[in-house]
C-alpha positions as CSV (number, residue, x, y, z in Angstrom):
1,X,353.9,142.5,193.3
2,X,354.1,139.3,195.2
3,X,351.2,137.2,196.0
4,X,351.4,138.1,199.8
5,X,351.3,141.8,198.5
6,X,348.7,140.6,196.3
7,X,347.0,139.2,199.0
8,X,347.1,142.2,200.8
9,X,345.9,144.7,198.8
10,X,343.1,142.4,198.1
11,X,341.9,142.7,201.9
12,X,342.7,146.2,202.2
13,X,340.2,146.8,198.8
14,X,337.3,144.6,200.0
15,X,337.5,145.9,203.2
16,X,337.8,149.9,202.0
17,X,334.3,151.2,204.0
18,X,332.8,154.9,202.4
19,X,330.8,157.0,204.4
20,X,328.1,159.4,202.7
21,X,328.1,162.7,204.0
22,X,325.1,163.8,202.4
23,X,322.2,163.0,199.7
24,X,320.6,164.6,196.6
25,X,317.3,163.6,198.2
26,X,314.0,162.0,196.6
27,X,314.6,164.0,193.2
28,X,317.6,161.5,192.0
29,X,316.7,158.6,194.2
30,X,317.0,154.9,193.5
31,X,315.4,153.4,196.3
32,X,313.3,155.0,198.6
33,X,311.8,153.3,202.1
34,X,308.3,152.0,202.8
35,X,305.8,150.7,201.3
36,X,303.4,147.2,202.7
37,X,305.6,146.6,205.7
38,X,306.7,142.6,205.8
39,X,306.6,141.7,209.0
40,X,302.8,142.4,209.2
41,X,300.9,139.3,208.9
42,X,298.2,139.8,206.4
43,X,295.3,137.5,205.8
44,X,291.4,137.7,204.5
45,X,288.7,138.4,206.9
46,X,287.4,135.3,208.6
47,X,284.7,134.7,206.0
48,X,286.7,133.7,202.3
49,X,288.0,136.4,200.0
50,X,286.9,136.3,196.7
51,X,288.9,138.9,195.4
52,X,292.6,138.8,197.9
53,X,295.0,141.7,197.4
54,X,298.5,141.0,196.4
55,X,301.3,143.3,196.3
56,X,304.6,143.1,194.4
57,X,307.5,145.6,193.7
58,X,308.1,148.2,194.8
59,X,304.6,148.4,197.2
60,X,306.7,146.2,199.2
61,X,309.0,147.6,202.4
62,X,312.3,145.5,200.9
63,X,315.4,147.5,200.1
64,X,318.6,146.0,198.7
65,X,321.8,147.3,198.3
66,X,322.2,149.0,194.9
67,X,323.2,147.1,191.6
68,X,320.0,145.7,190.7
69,X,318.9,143.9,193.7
70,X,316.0,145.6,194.0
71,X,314.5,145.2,190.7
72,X,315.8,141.6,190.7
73,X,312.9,141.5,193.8
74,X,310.6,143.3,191.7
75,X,310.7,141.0,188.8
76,X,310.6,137.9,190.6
77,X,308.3,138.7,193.2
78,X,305.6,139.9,190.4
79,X,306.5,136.3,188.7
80,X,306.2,134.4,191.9
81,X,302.9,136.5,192.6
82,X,301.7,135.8,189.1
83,X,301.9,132.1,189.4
84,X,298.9,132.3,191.7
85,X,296.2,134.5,190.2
């Protein structure tokens, strides 16, 4: 193979698309949707909080792609969340 060939076949691979045509539902699932949505702002009543919510993980609308993203936000966002409490 030739690196033009070479070439080739490496455009053809990355740009290979698969299609589902159907799911094994909740009872094997990976990721699932919802959760706190993001795009909500959230904030305390006017009067201070003395005791503010915060929610990490998987309480948290974000979905990856598959391959660990969505623990890597997981972990990190509960590290991130428990530099402030």
């Amino acid at each position: 193979m030739n690196k033009s060939e070479f070439c080739l076949f490496g455009r053809t691979l990355n740009n290979w698309q698969l299609y589902p045509n159907a799911t094994e539902g909740l009872r094997v699932a990976e990721v699932c949707l919802g959760g706190v949505d993001t795009n909500e702002p959230m904030s305390c009543p006017p009067k201070p909080c003395n005791n503010p919510a915060y929610f990490i993980g998987e309480t948290v609308d974000v979905t990856g792609q598959l391959g660990g993203y969505n623990f890597q936000w997981a972990w990190s966002f509960g590290w991130v969340a428990g530099q402030v409490v």
